[in-house]
KEKE-3310 file (N, C-alpha, C; in steps of 0.2 Angstrom, whole numbers, plus 5000, padded with zeros to 4 digits):
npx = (5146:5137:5119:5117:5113:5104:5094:5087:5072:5061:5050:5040:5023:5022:5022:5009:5007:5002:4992:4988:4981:4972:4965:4958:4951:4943:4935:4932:4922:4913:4909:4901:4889:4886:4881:4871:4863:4860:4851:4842:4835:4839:4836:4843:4849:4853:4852:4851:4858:4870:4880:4884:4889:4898:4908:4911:4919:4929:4937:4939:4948:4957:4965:4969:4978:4986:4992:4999:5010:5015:5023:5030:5039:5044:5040:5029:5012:5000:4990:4991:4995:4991:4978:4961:4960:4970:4967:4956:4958:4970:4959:4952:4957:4950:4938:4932:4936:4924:4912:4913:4911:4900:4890:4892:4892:4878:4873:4861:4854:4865:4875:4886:4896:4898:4904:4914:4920:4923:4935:4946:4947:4952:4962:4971:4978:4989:4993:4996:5010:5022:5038:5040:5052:5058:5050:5036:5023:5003:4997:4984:4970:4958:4943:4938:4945:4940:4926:4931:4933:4923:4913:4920:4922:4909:4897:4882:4884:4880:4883:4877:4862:4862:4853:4849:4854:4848:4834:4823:4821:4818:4819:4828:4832:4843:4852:4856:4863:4873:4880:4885:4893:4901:4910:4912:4924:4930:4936:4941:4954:4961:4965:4970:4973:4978:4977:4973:4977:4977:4964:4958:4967:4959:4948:4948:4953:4943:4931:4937:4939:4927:4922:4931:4924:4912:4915:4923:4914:4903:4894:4884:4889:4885:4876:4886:4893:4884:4883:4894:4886:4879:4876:4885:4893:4901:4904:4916:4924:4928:4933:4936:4945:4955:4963:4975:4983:4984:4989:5001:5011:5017:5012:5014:5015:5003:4992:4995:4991:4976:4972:4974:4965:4955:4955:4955:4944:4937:4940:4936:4922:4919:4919:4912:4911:4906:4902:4914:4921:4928:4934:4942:4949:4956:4964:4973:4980:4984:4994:5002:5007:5017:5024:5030:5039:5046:5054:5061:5068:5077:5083:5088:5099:5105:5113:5120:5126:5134:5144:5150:5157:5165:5172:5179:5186:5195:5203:5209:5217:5227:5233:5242:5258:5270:5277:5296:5307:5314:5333:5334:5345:5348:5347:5363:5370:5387:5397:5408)
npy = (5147:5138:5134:5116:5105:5096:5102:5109:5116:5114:5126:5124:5116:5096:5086:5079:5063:5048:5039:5046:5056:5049:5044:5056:5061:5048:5051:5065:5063:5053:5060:5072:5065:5061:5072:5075:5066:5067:5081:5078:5067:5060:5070:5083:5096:5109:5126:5125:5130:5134:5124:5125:5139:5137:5130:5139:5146:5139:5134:5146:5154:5143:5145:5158:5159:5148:5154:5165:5157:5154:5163:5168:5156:5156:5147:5139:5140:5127:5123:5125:5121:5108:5110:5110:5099:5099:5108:5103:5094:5101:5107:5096:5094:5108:5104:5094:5099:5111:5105:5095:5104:5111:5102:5095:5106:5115:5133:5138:5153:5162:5162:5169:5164:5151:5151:5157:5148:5138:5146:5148:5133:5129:5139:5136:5125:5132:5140:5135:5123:5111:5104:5090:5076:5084:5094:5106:5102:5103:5102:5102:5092:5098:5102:5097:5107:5120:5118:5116:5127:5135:5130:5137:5149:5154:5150:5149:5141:5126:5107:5099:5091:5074:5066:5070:5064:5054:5056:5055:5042:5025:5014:5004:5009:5017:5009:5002:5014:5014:5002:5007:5016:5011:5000:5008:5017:5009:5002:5012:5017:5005:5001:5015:5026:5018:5019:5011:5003:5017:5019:5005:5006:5019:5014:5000:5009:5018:5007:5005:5017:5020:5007:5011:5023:5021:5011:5020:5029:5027:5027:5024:5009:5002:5014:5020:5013:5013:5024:5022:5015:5023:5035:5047:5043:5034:5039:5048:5038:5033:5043:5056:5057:5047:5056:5058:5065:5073:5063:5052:5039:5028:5011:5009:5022:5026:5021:5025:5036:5036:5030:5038:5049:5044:5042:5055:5061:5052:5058:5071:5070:5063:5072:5081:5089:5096:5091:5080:5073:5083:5090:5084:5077:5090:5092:5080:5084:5093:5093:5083:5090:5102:5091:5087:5099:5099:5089:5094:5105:5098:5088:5098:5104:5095:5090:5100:5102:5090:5093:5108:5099:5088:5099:5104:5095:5092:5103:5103:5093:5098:5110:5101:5100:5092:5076:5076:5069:5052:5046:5031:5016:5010:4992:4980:4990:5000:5007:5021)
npz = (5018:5007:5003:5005:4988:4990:5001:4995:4989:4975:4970:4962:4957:4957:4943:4934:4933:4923:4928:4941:4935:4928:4939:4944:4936:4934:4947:4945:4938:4943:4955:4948:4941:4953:4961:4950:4952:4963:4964:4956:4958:4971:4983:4985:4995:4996:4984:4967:4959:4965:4963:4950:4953:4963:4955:4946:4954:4961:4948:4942:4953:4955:4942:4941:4953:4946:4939:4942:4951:4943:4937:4946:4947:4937:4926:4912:4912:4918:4909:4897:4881:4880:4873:4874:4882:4889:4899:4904:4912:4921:4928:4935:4948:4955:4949:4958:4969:4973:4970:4980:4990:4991:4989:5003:5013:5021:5017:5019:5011:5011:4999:4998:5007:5003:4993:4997:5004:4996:4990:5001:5002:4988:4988:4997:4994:4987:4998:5010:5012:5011:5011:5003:4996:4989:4983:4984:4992:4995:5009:5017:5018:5004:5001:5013:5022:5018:5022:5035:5039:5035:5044:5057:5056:5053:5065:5062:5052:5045:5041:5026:5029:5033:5030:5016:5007:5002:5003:4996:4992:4991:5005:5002:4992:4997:5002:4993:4986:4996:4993:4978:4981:4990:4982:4969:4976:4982:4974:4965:4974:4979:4968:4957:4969:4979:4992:5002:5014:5021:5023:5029:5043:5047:5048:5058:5069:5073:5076:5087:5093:5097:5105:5114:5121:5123:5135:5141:5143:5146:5130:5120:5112:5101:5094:5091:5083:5073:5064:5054:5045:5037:5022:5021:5028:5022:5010:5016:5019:5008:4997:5004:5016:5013:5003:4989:4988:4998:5010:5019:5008:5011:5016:5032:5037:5031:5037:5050:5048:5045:5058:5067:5061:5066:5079:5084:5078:5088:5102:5098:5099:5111:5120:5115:5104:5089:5072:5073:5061:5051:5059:5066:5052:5048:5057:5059:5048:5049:5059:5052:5041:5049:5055:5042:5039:5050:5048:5038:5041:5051:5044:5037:5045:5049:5037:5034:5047:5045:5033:5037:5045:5038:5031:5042:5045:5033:5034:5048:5043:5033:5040:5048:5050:5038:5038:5044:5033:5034:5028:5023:5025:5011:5007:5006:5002:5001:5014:5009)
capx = (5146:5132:5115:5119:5109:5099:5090:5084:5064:5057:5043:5033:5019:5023:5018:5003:5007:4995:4991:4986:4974:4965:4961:4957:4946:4935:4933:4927:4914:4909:4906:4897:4886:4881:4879:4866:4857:4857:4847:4835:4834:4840:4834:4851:4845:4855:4848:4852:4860:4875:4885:4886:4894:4905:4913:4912:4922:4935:4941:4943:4951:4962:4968:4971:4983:4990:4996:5005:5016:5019:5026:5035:5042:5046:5039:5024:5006:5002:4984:4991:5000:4988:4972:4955:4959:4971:4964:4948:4965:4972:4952:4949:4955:4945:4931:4931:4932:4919:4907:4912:4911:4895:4890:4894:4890:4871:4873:4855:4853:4870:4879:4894:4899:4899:4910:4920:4924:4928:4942:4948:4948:4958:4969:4976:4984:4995:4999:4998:5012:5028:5041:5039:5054:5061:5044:5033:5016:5001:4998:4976:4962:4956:4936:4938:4948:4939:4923:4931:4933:4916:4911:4921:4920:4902:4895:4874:4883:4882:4887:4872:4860:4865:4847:4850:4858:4844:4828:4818:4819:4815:4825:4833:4839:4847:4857:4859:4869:4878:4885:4889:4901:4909:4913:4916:4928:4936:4942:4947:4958:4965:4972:4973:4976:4984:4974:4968:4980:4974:4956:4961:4969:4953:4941:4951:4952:4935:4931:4942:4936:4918:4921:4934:4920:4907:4917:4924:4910:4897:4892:4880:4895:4879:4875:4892:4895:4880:4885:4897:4881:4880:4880:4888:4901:4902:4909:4921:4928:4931:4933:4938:4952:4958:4965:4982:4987:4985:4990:5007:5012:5020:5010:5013:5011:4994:4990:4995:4985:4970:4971:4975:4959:4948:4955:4954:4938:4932:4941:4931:4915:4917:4921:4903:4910:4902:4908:4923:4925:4931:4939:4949:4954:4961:4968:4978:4983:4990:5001:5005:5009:5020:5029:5036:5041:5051:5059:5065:5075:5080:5087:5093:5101:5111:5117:5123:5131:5139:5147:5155:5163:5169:5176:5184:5192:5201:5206:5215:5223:5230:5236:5245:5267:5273:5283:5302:5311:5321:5336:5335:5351:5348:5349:5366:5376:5394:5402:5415)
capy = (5140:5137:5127:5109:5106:5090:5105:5114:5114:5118:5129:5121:5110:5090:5087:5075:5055:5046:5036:5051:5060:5044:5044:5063:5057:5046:5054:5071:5060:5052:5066:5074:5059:5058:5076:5076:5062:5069:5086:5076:5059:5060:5078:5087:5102:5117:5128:5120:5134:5133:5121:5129:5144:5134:5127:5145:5151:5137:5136:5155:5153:5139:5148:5163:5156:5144:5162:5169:5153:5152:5168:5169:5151:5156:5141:5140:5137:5118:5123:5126:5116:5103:5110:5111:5092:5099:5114:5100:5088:5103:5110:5092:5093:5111:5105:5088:5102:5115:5101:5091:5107:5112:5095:5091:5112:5120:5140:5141:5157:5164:5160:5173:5160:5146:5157:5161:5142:5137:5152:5146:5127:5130:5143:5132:5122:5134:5144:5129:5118:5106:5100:5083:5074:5088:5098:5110:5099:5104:5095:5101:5092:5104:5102:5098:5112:5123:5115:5119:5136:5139:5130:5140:5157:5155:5146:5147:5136:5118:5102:5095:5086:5067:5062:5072:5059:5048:5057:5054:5038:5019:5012:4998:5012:5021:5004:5000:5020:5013:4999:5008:5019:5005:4996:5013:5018:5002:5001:5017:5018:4998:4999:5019:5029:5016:5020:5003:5004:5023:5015:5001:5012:5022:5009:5000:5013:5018:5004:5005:5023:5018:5004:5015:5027:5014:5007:5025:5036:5026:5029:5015:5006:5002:5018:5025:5011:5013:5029:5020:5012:5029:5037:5051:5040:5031:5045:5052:5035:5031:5049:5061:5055:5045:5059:5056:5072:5074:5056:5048:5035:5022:5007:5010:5030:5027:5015:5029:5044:5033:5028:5046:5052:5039:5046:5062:5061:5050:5063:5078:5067:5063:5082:5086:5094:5094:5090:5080:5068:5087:5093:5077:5078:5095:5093:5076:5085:5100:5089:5080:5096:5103:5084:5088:5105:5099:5085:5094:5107:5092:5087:5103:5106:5087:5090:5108:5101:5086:5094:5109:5094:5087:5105:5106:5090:5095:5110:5103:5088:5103:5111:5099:5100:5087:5075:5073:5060:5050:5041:5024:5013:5005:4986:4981:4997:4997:5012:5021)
capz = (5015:5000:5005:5002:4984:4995:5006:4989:4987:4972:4974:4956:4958:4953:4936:4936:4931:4918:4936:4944:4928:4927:4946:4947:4931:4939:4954:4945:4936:4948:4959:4945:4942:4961:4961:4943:4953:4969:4965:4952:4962:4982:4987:4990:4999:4991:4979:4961:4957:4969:4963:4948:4958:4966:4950:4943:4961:4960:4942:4943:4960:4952:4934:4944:4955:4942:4932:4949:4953:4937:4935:4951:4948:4929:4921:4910:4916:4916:4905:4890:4878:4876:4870:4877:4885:4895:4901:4908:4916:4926:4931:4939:4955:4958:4950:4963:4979:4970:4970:4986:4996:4991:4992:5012:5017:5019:5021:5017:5005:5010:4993:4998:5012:4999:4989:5001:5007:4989:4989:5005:5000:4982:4989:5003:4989:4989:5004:5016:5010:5015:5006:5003:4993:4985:4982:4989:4992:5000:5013:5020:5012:5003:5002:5020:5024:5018:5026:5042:5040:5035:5052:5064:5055:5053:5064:5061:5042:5047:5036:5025:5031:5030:5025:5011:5000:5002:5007:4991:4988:4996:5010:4999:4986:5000:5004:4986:4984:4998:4990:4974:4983:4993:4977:4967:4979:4985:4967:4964:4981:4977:4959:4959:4974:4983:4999:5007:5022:5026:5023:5036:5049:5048:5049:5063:5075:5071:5079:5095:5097:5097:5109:5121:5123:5125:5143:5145:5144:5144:5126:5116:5108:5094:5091:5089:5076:5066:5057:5049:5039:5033:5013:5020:5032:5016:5004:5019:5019:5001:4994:5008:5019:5009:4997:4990:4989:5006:5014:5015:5003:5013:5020:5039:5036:5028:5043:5057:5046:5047:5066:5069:5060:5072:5087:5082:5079:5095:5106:5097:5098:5118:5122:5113:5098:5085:5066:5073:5055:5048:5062:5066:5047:5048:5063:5058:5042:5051:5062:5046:5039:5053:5056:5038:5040:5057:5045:5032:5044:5053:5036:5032:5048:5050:5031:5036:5052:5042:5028:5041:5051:5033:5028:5046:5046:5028:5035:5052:5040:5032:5044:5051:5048:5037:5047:5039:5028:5036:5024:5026:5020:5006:5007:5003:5003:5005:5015:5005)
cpx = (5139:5129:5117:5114:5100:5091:5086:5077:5062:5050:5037:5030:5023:5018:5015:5006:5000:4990:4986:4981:4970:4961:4955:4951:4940:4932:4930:4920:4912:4904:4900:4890:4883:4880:4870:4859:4853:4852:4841:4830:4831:4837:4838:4846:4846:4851:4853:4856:4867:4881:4889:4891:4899:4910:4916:4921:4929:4938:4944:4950:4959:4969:4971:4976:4990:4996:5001:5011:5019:5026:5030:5042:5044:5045:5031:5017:5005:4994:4984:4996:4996:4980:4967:4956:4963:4972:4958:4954:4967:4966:4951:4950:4950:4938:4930:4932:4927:4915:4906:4910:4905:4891:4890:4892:4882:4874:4867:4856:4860:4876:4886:4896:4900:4906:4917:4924:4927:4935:4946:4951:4951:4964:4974:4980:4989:4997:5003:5002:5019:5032:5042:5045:5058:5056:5041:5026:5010:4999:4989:4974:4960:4949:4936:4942:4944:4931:4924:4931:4926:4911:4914:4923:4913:4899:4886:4877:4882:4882:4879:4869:4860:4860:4846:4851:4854:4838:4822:4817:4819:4821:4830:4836:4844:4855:4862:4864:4873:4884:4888:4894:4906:4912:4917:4924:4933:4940:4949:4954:4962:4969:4973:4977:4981:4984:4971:4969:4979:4967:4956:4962:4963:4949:4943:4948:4946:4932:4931:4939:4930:4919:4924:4927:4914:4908:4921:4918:4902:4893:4888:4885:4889:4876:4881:4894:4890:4879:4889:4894:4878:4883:4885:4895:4905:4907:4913:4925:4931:4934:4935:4945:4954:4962:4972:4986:4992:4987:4996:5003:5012:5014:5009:5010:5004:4990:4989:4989:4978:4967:4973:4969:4955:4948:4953:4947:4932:4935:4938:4924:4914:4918:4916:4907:4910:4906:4915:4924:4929:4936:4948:4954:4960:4966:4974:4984:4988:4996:5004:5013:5017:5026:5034:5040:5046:5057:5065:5070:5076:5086:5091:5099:5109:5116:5122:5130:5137:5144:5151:5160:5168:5175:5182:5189:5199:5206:5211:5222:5228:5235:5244:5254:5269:5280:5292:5305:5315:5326:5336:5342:5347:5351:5357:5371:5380:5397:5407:5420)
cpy = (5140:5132:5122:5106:5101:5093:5111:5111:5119:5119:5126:5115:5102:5092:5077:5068:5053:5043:5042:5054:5056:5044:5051:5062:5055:5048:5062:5068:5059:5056:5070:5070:5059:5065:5080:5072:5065:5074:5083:5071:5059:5063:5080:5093:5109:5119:5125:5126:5134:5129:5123:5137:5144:5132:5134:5148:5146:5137:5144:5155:5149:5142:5153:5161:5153:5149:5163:5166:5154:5157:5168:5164:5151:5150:5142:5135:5129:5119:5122:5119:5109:5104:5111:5104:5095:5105:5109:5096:5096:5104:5104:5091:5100:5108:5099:5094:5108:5111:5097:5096:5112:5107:5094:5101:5111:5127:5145:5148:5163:5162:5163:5167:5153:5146:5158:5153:5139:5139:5149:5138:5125:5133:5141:5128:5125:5143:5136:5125:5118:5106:5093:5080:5079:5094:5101:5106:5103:5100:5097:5098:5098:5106:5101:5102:5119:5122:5118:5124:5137:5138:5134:5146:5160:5149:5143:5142:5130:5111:5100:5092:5079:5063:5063:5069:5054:5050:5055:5047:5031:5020:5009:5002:5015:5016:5002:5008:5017:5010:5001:5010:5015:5003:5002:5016:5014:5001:5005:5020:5011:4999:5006:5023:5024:5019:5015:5002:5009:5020:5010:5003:5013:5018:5005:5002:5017:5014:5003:5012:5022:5014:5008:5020:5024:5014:5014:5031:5036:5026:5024:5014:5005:5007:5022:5020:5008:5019:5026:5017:5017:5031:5042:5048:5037:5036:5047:5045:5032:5037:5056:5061:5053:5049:5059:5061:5074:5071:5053:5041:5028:5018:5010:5017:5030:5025:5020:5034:5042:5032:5035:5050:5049:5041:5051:5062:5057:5055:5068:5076:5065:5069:5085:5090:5092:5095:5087:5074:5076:5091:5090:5076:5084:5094:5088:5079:5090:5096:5085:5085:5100:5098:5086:5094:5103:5094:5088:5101:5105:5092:5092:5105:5100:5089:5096:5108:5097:5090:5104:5106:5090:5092:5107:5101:5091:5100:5109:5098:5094:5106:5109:5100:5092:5083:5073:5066:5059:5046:5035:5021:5008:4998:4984:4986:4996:5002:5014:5024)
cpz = (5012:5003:5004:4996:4990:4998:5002:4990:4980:4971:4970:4958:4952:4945:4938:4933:4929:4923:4937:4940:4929:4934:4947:4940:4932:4944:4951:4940:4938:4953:4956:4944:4948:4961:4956:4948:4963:4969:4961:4955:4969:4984:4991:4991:4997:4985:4970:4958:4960:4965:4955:4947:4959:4960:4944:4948:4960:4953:4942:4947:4956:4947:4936:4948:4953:4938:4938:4948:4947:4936:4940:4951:4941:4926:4916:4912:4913:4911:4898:4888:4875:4876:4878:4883:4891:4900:4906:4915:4921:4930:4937:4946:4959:4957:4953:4968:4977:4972:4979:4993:4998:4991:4999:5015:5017:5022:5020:5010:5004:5005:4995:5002:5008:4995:4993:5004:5001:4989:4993:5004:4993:4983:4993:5000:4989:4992:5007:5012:5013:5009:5008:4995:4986:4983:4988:4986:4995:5004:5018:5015:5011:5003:5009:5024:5025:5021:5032:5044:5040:5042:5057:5061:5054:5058:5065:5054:5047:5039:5032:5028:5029:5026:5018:5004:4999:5004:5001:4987:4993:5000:5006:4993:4988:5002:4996:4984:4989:4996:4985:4977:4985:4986:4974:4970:4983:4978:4965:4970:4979:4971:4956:4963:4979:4991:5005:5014:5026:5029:5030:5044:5052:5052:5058:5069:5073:5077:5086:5096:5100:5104:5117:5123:5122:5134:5146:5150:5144:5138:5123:5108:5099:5089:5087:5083:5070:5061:5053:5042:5034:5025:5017:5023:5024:5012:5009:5019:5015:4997:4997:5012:5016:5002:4996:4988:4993:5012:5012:5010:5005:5018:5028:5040:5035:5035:5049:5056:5047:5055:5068:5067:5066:5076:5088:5083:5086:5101:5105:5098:5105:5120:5120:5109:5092:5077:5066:5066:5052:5052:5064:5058:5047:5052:5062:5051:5044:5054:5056:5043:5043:5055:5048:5037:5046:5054:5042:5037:5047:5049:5038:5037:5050:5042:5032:5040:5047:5038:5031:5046:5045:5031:5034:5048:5040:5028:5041:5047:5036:5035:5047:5047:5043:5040:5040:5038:5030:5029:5027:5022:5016:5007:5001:5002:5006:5008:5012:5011)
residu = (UNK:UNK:UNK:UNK:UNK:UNK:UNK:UNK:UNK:UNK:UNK:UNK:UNK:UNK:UNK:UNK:UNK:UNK:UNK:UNK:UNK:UNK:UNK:UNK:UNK:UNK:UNK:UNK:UNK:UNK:UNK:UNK:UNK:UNK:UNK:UNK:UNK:UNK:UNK:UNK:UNK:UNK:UNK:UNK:UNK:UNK:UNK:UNK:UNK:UNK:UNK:UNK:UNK:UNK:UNK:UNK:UNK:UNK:UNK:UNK:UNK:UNK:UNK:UNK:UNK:UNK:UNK:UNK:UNK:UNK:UNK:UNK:UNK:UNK:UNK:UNK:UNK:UNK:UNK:UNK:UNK:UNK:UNK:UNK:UNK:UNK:UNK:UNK:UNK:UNK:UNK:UNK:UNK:UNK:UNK:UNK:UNK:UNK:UNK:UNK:UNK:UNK:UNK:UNK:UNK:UNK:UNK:UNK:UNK:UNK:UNK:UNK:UNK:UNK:UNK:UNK:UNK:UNK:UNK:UNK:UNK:UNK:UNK:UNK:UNK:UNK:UNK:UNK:UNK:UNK:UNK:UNK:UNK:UNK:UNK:UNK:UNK:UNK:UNK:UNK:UNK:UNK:UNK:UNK:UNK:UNK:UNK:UNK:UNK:UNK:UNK:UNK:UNK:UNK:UNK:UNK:UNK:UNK:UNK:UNK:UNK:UNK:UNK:UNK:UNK:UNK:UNK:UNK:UNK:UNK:UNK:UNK:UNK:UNK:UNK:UNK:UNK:UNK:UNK:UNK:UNK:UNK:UNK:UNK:UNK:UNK:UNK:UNK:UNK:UNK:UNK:UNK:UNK:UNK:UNK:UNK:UNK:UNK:UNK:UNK:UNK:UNK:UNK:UNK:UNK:UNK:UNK:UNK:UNK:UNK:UNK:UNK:UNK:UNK:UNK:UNK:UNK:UNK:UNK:UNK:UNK:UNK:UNK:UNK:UNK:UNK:UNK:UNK:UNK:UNK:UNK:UNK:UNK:UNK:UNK:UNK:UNK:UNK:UNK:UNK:UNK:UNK:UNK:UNK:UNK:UNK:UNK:UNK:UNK:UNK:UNK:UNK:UNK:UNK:UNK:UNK:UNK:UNK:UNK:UNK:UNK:UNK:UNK:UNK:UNK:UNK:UNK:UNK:UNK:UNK:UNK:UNK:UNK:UNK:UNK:UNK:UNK:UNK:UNK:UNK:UNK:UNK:UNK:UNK:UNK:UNK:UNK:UNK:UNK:UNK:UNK:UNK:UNK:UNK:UNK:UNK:UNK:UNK:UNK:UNK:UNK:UNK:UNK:UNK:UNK:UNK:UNK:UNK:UNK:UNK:UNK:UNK:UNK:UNK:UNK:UNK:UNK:UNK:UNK:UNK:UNK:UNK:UNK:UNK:UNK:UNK:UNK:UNK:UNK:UNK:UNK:UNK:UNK:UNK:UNK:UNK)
# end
């Protein structure tokens, strides 16, 4: 019997919505933009040369891969066809994890390792992926994916210093970067991404982690919710989890992915280990990941059973002997 069409995935990436460009839009602005001011302004700590690298390392990374599927999946690359604009419209979501992931690492003078987590964090678009709604998605963050790697294959790398986004300038300009971003990012998550109830979720059990490990473990419930006042808490919590790539759609979904990061994160933070906002991502992403995979041969397996119980019912009705005609007397009839 022939799959059921229902349990088909095709392997092409979605094609981007006007919606979705404009997001992926301001979000590599932006980036850039806090990136220009961070090396001239803040005192980001990498060498100025780096994130140029990075943007060398993923576009490459990107174009290269985009050629393979294509060819495998016989369609034509999504760069062409509209000029130079839309050669910038595919590049935008590497050059948002190029940036972000040289951005939130330090691997001091080791560049290959910067390189190497780029490749990592582009390339996972597409190994790692699910079908979701008829497509093959991927389902890690990818700046935070590949982030993780660099921490547990290296681990003298460590994350930025968080001072970093604020070490050269007053106190009140560090509070005033904070509120841009909130703002910045409360916008683009409300009337683009359609991320407010992940944001929520997060925030929430945030909260609830903080306090359970306060009256669990003793912790100083104050100090566990004063990262939150944090630039860097700030950017992970408008601009990181929050990716809609990566995070269901549906209100209550968004809600659980968020209260699922919190936890994550308070149970790697009471256990003493260290960088739990990137491990707890990965880690909700992977079960993420894994839960759609266990759906969709759920699916595939219910549709399969269904439509062998349909084919076996047609086949006994078949079977069956036709029962014979009796003559009835016609009303009326007169024996001759």
């Amino acid at each position: 019997m022939t799959t059921p069409t229902l349990t088909k995935v095709d392997s092409a990436p979605p094609k981007r919505t006007n919606k979705v460009i404009t997001a992926l839009r301001r979000f590599a602005i932006s980036i850039t933009i806090f990136n220009i001011v961070g090396y001239t302004v803040l005192g980001f700590e990498q060498p100025w040369l780096y994130p140029f690298v990075a943007l060398a390392t993923a576009y490459t990374t990107e174009i290269v891969l985009e050629i393979i599927n294509a060819r495998v999946t016989h369609r034509d690359v999504r760069f062409r066809g509209n000029g130079f604009k839309g050669l910038v419209e595919f590049l935008f979501p590497a050059h948002i994890t190029g940036l972000a992931l040289n951005m939130l690492t330090y691997v001091n003078d080791r560049w290959q390792v910067m390189v190497f987590g780029v490749v990592v964090a582009v390339g996972a678009k597409w190994v790692l992926q699910a079908p979701v709604y008829g497509r093959m998605r991927h389902y890690m963050n990818p700046s935070n994916f590949g982030i993780t790697i660099i921490l547990l294959v290296f681990p003298w790398a460590s994350i930025a210093p968080p001072y970093h986004f604020s070490e050269k300038v007053d106190t009140w300009v560090g509070w005033l970067i904070v509120g841009i971003i909130l703002f910045s990012g409360t916008m683009l998550n409300a009337m683009l991404t359609g991320r407010m109830f992940l944001v929520a979720g997060w925030l929430i059990f945030f909260v609830v982690q903080a306090v359970l490990r306060g009256v669990i473990w003793g912790t100083a419930i104050p100090g566990a919710l004063g990262m939150a006042t944090g630039i860097a808490f700030v950017l992970y919590t408008n601009y990181m989890v929050t990716d809609p790539g990566t995070s269901p759609s549906k209100p209550v979904s968004q809600f659980a992915f968020g209260a699922g990061v919190a936890l994550a994160y308070g149970f790697f933070t009471a256990v003493h280990v260290a960088y739990g906002l990137f491990l707890a991502t990965a880690t909700v992403c992977l079960i993420r990941g894994a839960f759609l995979w266990a759906l969709h041969f759920s699916n595939k397996a219910r549709i399969k059973f269904e439509a062998e119980q349909a084919a076996q019912k047609v086949k006994l009705e078949r079977a069956q002997p036709a029962e014979p005609a009796v003559d009835e007397e016609k009303p009326g009839a007169v024996a001759a």
